[in-house]
N, C-alpha and C positions, 0 to 999 in steps of 0.2 A: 569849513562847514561843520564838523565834528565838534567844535569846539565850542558854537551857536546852539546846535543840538543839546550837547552837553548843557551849558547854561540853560536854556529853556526846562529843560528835566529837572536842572536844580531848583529855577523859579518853580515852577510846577509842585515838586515835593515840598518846598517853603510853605505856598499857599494852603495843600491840602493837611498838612500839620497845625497849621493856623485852625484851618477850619474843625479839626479834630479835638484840638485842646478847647475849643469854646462851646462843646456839646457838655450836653446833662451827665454823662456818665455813668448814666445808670439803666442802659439801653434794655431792655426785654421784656416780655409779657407777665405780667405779674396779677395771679388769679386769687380771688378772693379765698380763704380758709377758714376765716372766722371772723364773729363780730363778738365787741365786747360793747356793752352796755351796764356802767356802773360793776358791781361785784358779778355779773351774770354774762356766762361769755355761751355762745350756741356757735360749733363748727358745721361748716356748710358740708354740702352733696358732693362727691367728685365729680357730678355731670353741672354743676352751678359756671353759668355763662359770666359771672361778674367778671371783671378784667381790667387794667390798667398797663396798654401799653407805650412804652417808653423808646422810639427811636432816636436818637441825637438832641436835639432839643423840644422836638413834636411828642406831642400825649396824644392817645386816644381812652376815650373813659368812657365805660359801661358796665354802670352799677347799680344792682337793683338791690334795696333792703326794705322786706315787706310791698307796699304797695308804690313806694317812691321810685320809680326811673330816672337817673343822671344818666345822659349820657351828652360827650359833645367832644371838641377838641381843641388844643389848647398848645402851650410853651412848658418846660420846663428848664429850671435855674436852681445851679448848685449853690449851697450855703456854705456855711461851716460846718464842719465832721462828715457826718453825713445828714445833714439836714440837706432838704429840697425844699422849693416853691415851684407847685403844679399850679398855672394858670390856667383854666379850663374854662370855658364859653365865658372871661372876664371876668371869674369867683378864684382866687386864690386858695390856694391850701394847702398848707403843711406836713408834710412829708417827711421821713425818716429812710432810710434807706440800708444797711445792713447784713452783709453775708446773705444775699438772696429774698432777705424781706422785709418787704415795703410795710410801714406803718402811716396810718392817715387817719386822722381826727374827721370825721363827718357827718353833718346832723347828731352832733352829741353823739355819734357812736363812732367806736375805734375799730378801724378796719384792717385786719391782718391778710397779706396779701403774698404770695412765694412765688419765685420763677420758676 
């Protein structure tokens, strides 16, 4: 019976290592900082609600710049280095990833983003 045990715990640990190595990697909330627009960059509020968080391979995004509201949720997929693809309500988008911060191209504007 111990030894049934034992192998089940192995199966068990197998699986969830599987399941771990096929997440995004880049797990944690990542709050807006700044926007760059061409040579002109404006740093946000520390009370500024933008956010992109990142569990396992689930995105949640809520980003407001000016009067535009994104928000929705979505996949995300490791690239090469650290390149990411955030799927979000079916719009793709490109991602960087970083010692802590998230870079993302968005409506022509670049958005810097830190956990």
């Amino acid at each position: 019976m111990k030894k049934f045990k034992l192998f089940l715990v192995a199966i068990l640990t197998v699986i969830m290592s599987v399941f771990c190595l096929a997440s995004c990697g880049a797990s944690g909330t990542y709050k807006v900082t700044s926007y760059k627009a061409g040579p002109i960059s404006i740093e946000v509020e520390e009370d500024n609600e933008s956010y992109i968080k990142v569990k396992g391979d689930e995105v949640t995004m809520s980003i407001k710049v000016g009067s535009v509201k994104l928000e929705g949720t979505g996949t995300c997929e490791k690239g090469e280095d650290n390149a990411y693809v955030l799927t979000i309500e079916g719009v793709k988008y490109n991602a960087t990833i970083e010692k802590g911060v998230m870079t993302i191209n968005l409506l022509g504007t670049e958005l810097i983003l830190e956990k």
